[in-house]
C-alpha positions as YAML, in Angstrom:
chain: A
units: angstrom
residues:
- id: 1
  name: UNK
  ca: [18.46, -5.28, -7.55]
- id: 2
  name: UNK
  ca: [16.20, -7.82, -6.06]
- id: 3
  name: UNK
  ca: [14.98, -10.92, -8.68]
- id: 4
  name: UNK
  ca: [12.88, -14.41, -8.14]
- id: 5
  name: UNK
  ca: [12.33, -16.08, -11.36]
- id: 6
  name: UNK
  ca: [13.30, -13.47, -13.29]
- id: 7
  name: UNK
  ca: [15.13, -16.01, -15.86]
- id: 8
  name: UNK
  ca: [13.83, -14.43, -19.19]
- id: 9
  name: UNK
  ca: [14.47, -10.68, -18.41]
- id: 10
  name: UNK
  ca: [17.48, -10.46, -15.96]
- id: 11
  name: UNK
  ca: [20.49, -10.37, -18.42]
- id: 12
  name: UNK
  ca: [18.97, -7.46, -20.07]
- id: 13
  name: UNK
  ca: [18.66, -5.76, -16.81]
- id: 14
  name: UNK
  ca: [22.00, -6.46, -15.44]
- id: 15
  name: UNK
  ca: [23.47, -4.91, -18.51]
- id: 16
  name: UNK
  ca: [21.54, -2.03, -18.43]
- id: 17
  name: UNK
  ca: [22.93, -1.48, -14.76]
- id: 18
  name: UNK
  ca: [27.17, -2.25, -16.46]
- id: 19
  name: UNK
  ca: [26.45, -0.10, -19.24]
- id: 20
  name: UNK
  ca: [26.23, 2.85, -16.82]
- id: 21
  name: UNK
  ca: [29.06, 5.72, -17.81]
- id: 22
  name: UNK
  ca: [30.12, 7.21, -14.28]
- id: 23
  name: UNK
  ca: [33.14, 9.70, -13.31]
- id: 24
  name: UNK
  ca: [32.50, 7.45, -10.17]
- id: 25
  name: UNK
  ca: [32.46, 4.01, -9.21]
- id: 26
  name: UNK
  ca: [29.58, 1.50, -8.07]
- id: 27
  name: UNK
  ca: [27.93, -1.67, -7.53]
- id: 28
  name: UNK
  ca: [25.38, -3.63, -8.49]
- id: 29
  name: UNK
  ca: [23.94, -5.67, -5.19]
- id: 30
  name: UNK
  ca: [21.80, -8.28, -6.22]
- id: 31
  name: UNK
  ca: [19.80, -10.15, -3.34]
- id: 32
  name: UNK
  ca: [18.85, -13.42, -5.52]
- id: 33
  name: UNK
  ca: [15.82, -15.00, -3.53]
- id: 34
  name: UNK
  ca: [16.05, -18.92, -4.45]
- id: 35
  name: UNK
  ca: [14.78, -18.70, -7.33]
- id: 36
  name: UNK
  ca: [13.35, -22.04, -8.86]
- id: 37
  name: UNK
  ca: [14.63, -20.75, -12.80]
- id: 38
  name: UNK
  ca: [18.25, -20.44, -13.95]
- id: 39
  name: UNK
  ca: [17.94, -16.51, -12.21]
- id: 40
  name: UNK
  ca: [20.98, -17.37, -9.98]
- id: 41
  name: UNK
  ca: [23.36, -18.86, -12.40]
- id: 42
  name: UNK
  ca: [23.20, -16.18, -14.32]
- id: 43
  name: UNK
  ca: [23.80, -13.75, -11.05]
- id: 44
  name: UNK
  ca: [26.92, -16.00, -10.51]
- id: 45
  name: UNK
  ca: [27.92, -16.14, -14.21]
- id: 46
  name: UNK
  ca: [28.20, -11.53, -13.66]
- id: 47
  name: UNK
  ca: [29.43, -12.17, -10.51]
- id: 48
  name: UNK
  ca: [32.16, -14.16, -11.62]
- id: 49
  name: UNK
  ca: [32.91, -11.86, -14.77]
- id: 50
  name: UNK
  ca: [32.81, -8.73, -12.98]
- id: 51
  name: UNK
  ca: [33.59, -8.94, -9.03]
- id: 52
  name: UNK
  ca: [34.53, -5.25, -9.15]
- id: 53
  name: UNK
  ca: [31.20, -4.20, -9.92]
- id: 54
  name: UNK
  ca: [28.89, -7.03, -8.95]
- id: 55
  name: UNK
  ca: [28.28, -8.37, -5.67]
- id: 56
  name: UNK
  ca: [25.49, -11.71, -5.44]
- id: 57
  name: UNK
  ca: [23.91, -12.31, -2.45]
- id: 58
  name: UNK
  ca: [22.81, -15.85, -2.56]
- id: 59
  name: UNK
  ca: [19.59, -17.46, -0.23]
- id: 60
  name: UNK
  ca: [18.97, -21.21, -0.11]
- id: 61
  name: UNK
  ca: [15.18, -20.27, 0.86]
- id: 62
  name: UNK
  ca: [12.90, -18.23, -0.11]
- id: 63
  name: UNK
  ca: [12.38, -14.66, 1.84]
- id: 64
  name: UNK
  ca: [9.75, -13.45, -0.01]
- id: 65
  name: UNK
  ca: [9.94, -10.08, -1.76]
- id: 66
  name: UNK
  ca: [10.47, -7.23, 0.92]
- id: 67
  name: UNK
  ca: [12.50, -9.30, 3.05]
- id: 68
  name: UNK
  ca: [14.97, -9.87, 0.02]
- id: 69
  name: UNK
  ca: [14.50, -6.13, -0.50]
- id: 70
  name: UNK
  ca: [15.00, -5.10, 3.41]
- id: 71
  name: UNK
  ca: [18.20, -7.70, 3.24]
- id: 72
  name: UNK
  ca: [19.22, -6.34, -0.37]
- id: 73
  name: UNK
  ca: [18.91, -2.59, 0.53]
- id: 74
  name: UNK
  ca: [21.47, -3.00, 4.65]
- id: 75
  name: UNK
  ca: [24.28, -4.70, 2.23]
- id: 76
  name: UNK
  ca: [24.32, -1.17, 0.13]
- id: 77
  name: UNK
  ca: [27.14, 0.63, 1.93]
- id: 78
  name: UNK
  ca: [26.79, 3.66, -0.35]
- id: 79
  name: UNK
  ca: [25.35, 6.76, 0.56]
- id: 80
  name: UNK
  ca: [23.27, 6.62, -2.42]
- id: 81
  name: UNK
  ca: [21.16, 3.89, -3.93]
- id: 82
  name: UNK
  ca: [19.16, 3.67, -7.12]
- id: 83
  name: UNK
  ca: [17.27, 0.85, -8.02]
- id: 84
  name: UNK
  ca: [16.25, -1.91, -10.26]
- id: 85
  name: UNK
  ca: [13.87, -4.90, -10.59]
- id: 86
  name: UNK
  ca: [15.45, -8.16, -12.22]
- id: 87
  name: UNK
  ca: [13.00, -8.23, -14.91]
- id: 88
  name: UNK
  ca: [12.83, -4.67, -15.73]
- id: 89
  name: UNK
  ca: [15.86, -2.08, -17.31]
- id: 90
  name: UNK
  ca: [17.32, 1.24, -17.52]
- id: 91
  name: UNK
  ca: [17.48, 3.04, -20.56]
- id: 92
  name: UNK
  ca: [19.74, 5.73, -20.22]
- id: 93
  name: UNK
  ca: [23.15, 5.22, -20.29]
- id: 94
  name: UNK
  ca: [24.11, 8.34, -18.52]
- id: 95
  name: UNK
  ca: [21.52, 7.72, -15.60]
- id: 96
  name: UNK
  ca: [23.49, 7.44, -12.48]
- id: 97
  name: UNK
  ca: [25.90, 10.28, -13.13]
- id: 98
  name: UNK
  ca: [22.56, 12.37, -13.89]
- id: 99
  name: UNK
  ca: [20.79, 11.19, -10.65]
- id: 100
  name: UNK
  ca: [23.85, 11.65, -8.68]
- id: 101
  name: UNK
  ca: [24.88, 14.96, -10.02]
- id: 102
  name: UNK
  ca: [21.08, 16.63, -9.04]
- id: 103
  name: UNK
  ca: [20.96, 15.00, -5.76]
- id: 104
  name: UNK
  ca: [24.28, 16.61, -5.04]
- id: 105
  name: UNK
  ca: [23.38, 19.79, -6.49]
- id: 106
  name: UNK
  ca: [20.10, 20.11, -4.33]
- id: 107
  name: UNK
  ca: [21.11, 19.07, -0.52]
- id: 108
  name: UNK
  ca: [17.19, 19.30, -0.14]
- id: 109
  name: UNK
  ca: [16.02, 16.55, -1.83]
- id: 110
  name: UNK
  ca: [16.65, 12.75, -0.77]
- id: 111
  name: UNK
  ca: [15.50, 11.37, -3.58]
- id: 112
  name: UNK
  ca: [15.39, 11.61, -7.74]
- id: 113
  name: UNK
  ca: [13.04, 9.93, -10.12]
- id: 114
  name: UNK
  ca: [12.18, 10.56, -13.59]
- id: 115
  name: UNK
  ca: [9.89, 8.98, -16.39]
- id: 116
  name: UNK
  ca: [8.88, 5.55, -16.87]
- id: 117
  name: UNK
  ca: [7.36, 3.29, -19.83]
- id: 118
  name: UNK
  ca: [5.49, -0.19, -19.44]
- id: 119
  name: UNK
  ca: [5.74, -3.14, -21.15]
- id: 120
  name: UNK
  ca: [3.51, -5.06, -21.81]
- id: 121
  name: UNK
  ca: [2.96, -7.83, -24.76]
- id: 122
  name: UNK
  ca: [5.92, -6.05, -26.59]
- id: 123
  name: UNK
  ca: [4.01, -2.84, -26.34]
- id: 124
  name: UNK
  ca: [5.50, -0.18, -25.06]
- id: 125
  name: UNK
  ca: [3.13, 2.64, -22.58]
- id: 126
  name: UNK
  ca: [4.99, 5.70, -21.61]
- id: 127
  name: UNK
  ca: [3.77, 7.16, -18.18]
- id: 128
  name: UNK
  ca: [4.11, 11.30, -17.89]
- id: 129
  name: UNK
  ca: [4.40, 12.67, -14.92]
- id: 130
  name: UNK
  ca: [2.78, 16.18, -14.36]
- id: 131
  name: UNK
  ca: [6.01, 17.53, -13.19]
- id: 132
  name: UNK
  ca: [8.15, 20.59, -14.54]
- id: 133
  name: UNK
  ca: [12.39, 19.53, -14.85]
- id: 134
  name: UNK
  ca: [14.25, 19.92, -11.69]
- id: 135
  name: UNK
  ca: [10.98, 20.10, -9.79]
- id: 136
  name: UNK
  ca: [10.99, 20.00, -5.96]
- id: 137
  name: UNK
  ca: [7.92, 17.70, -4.95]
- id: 138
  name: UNK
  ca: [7.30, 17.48, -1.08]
- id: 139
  name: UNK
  ca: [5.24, 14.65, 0.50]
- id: 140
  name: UNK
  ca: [1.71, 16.23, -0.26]
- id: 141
  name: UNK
  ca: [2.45, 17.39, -3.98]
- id: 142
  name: UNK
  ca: [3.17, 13.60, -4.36]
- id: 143
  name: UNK
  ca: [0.76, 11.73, -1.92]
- id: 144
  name: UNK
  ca: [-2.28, 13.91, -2.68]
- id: 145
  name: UNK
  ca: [-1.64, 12.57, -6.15]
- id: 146
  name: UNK
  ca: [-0.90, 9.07, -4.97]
- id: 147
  name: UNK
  ca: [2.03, 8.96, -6.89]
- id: 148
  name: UNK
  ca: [4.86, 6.85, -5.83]
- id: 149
  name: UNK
  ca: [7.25, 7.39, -8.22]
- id: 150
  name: UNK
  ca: [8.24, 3.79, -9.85]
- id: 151
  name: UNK
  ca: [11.52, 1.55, -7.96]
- id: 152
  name: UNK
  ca: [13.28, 1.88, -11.47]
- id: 153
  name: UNK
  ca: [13.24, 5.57, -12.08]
- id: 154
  name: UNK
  ca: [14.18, 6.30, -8.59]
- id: 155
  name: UNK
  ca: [18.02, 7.51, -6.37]
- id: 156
  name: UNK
  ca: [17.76, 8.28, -3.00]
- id: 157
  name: UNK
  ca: [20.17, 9.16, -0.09]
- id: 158
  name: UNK
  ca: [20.15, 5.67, 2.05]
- id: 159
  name: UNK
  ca: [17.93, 6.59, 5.34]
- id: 160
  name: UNK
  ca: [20.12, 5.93, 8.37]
- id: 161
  name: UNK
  ca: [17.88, 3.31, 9.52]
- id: 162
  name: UNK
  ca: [14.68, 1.26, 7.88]
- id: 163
  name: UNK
  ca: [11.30, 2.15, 8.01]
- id: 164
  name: UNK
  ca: [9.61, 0.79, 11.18]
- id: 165
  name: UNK
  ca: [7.73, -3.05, 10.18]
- id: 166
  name: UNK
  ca: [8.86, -2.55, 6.94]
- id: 167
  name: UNK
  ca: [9.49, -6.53, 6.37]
- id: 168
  name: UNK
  ca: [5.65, -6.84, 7.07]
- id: 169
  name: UNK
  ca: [4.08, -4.72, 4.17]
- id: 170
  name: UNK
  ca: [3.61, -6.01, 0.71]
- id: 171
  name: UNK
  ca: [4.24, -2.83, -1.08]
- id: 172
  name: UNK
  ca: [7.65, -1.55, -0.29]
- id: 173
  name: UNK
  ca: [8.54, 0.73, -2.83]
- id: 174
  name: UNK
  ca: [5.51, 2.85, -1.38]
- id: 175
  name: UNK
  ca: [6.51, 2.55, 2.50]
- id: 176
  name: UNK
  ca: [10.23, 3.09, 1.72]
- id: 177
  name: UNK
  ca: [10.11, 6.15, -0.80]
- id: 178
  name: UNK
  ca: [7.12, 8.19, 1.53]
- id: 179
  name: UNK
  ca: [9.26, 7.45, 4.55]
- id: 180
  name: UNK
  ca: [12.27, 8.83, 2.82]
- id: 181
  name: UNK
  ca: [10.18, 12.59, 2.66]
- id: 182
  name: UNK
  ca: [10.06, 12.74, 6.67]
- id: 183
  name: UNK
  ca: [13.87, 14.24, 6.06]
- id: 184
  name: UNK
  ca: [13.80, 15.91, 2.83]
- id: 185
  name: UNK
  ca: [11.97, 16.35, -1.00]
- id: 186
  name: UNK
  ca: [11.63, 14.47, -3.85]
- id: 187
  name: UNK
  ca: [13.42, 16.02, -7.05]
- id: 188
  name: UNK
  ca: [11.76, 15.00, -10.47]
- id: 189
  name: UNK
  ca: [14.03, 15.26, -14.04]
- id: 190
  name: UNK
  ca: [12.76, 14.64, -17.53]
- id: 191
  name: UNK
  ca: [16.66, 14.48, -18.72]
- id: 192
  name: UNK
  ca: [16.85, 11.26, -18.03]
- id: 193
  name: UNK
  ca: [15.30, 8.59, -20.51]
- id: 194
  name: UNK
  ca: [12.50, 6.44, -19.20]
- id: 195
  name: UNK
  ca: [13.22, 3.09, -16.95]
- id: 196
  name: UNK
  ca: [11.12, 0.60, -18.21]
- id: 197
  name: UNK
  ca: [8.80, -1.37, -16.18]
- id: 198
  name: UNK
  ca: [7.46, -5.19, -17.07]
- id: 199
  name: UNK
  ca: [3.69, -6.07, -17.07]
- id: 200
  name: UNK
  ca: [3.96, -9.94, -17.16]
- id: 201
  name: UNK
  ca: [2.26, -12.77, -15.63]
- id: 202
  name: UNK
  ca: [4.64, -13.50, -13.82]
- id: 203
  name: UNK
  ca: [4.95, -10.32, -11.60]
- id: 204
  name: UNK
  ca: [3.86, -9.62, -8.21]
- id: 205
  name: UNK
  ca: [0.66, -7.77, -8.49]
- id: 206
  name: UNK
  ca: [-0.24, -10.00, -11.82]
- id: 207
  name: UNK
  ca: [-0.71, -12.83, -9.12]
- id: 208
  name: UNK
  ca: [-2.91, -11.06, -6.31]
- id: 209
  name: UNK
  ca: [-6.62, -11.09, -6.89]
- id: 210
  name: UNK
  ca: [-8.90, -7.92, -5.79]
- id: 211
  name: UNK
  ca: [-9.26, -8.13, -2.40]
- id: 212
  name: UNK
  ca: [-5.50, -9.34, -1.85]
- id: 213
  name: UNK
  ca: [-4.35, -6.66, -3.22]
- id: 214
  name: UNK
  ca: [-6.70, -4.54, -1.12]
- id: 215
  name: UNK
  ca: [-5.61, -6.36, 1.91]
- id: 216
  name: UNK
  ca: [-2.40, -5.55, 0.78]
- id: 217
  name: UNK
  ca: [-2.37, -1.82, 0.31]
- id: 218
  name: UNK
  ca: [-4.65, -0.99, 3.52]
- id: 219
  name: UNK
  ca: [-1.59, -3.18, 5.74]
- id: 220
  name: UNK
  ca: [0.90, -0.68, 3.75]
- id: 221
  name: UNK
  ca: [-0.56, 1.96, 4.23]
- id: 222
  name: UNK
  ca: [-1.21, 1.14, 8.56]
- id: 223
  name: UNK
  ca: [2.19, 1.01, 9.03]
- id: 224
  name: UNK
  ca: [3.06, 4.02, 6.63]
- id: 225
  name: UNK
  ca: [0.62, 6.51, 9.02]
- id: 226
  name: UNK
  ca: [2.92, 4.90, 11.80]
- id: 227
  name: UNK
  ca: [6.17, 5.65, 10.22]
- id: 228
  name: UNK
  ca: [5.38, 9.62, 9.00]
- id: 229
  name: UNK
  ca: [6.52, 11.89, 11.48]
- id: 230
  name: UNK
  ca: [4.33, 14.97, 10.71]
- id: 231
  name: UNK
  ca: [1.29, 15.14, 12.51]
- id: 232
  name: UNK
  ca: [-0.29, 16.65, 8.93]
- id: 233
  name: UNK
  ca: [1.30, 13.77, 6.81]
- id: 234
  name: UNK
  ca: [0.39, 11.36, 9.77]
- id: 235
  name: UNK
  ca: [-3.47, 12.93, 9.33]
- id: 236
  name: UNK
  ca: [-3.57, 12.20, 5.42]
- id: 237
  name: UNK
  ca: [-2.35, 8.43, 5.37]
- id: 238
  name: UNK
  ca: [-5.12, 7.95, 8.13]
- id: 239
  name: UNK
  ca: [-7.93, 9.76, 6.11]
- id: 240
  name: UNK
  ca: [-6.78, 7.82, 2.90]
- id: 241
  name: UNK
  ca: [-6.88, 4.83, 4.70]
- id: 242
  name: UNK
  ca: [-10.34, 5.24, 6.08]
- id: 243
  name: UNK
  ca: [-11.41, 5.58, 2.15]
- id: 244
  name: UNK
  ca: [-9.45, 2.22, 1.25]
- id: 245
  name: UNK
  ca: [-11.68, 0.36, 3.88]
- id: 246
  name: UNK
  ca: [-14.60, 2.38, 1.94]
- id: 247
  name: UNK
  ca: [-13.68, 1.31, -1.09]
- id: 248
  name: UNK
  ca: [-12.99, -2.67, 0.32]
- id: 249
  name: UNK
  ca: [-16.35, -2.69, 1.86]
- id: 250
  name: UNK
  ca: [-18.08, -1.86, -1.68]
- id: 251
  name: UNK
  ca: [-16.32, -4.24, -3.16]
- id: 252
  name: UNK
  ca: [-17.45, -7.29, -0.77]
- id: 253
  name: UNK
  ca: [-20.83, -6.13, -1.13]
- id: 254
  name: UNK
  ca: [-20.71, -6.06, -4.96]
- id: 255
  name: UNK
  ca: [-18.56, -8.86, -5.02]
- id: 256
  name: UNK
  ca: [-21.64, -10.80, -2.57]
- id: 257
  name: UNK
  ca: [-18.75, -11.27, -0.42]
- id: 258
  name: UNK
  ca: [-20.31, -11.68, 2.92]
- id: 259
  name: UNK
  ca: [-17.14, -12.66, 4.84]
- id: 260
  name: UNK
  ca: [-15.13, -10.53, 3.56]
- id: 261
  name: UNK
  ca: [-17.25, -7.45, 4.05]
- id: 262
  name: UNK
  ca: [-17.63, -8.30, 7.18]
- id: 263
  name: UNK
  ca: [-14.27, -8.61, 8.14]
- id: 264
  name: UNK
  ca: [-12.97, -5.51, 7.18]
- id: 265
  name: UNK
  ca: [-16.52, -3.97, 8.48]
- id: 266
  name: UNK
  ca: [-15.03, -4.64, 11.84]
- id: 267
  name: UNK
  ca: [-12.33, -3.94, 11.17]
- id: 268
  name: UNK
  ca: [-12.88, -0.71, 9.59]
- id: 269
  name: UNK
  ca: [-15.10, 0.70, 12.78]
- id: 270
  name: UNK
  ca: [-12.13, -0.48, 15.13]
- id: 271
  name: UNK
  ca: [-9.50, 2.02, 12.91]
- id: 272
  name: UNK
  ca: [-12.04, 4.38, 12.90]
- id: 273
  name: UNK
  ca: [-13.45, 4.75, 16.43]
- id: 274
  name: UNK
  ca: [-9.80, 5.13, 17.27]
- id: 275
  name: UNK
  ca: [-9.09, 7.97, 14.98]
- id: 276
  name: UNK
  ca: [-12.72, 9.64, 16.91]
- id: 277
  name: UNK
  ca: [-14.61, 9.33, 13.44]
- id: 278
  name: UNK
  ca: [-17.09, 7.09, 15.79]
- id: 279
  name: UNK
  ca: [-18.59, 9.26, 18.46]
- id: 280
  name: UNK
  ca: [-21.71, 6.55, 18.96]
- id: 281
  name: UNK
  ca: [-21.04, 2.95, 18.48]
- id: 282
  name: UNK
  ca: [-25.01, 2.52, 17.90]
- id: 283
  name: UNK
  ca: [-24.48, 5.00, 14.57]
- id: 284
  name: UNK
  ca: [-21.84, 2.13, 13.46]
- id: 285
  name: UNK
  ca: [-24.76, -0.67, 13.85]
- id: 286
  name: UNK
  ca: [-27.04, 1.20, 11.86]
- id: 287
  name: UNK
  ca: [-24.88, 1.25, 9.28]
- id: 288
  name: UNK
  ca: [-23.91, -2.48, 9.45]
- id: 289
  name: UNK
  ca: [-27.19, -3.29, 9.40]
- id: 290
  name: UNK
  ca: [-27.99, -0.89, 6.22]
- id: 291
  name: UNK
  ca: [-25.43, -2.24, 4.23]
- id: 292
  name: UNK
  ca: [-26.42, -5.84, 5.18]
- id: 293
  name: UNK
  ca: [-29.78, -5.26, 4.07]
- id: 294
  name: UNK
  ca: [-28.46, -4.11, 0.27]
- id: 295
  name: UNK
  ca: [-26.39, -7.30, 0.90]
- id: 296
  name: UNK
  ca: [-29.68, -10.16, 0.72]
- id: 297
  name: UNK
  ca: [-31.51, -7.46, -1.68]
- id: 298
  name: UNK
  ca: [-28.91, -8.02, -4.47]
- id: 299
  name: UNK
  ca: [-28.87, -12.24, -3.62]
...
């Protein structure tokens, strides 16, 4: 569990990590990332109550939301991890034991995930996945989808070793879970009750305009092509990232963005004259110069 000012939500995910009902034992890790709220006295207060089961790991600064993932994830020393967000919650009592008990059942998959609902202004949104029970889901059934199956619904076998620059990317869910099917499949179960996932103000994404979060997935998704070791899954990331620089560029010009269009412009030829989508660099001009003219006609 990683949380930062998570003060109004994290008791009611804590205890729906201790009401778990296991034939085995765990712990809950929670990498507390200064928060500027009461979130770590009320880490210490579980702590404190339940050493057995909860471990706090403290930070007098700040290290920002993968770090405190990247640090959160090395001090899990089990072989398998599931995961959960300070300010959301599991629902499902029996949720561990019926992650655990598939993954060892299916030596195939590396990872298990199952239904989520958001919440949002005490209204609940169930998400259904197009999946049958005990599914096996390899990286194109899921990426050609672009689902990444929410933190909160998911287990997975610990990877031996992190994804390469994965302290860099914003969204690490999708880097570490797409990494994770370079050695094995995903396994989807509707047996298990729905996770459920905050929409608040005060989340992540809720703070990130439009193009930071575009900035955001295109740098994710650059180091993901570098991380898959398939040359076909390799292929794919690059062709989806070619259509998220696409996408930016409309954007800036819609937005009357000049800069920023022209930024990513650059940007975009340089990704793709190294992927041999540019055969002529005078073809790229033309189109620069196109799209600056629809520019100054919409001013």
């Amino acid at each position: 569990m990683i949380t930062y000012a998570h003060e109004p939500f994290l008791r009611q995910a804590i205890e729906s990590i201790l009401m778990q009902k296991t034939d085995f034992p765990f712990r809950l890790v929670i990498g507390e990332d200064c928060s500027p709220d009461n979130s770590r006295a009320i880490c210490e207060e579980y702590a404190q109550a339940h050493p057995e089961r909860v471990v706090l790991l403290p930070s007098d600064k700040n290290w920002g939301a993968i770090p405190n993932f990247e640090r959160t994830i090395a001090a899990c020393t089990a072989p398998y991890i599931a995961f959960c967000e300070g300010d959301d919650y599991w629902t499902d009592p029996h949720k561990l034991q019926k992650q655990l008990n598939l993954l060892e059942a299916r030596p195939e998959a590396v990872l298990s995930f199952h239904e989520v609902q958001f919440l949002e202004d005490d209204e609940f949104r169930p998400l259904v996945q197009p999946f049958e029970e005990g599914q096996l889901l390899g990286f194109f059934e899921l990426f050609d989808r672009h689902i990444v199956p929410n933190t909160s619904t998911v287990m997975i076998r610990k990877p031996k070793k992190a994804p390469k620059r994965f302290a860099e990317v914003f969204n690490g869910d999708t880097l570490y879970f797409y990494y994770a099917l370079n050695f094995g499949k995903a396994l989807f179960s509707r047996s298990i009750l729905p996770s459920t996932y905050r929409l608040h103000a005060g989340g992540i994404f809720s703070s990130l305009a439009q193009f930071g979060r575009r900035e955001k997935a295109l740098k994710t998704y650059r180091i993901l092509a570098q991380n898959m070791q398939g040359e076909a899954e390799q292929k794919a990331v690059e062709a989806l990232l070619l259509q998220l620089y696409r996408e930016y560029l409309i954007l800036a010009l819609k937005e009357k963005a000049l800069t920023e269009y022209l930024k990513k412009k650059w940007a975009y030829f340089g990704f793709a004259f190294s992927l041999g989508q540019y055969k002529a660099p005078w073809l790229h001009l033309k189109d620069l110069l196109y799209h600056l003219s629809l520019y100054f006609k919409r001013k």
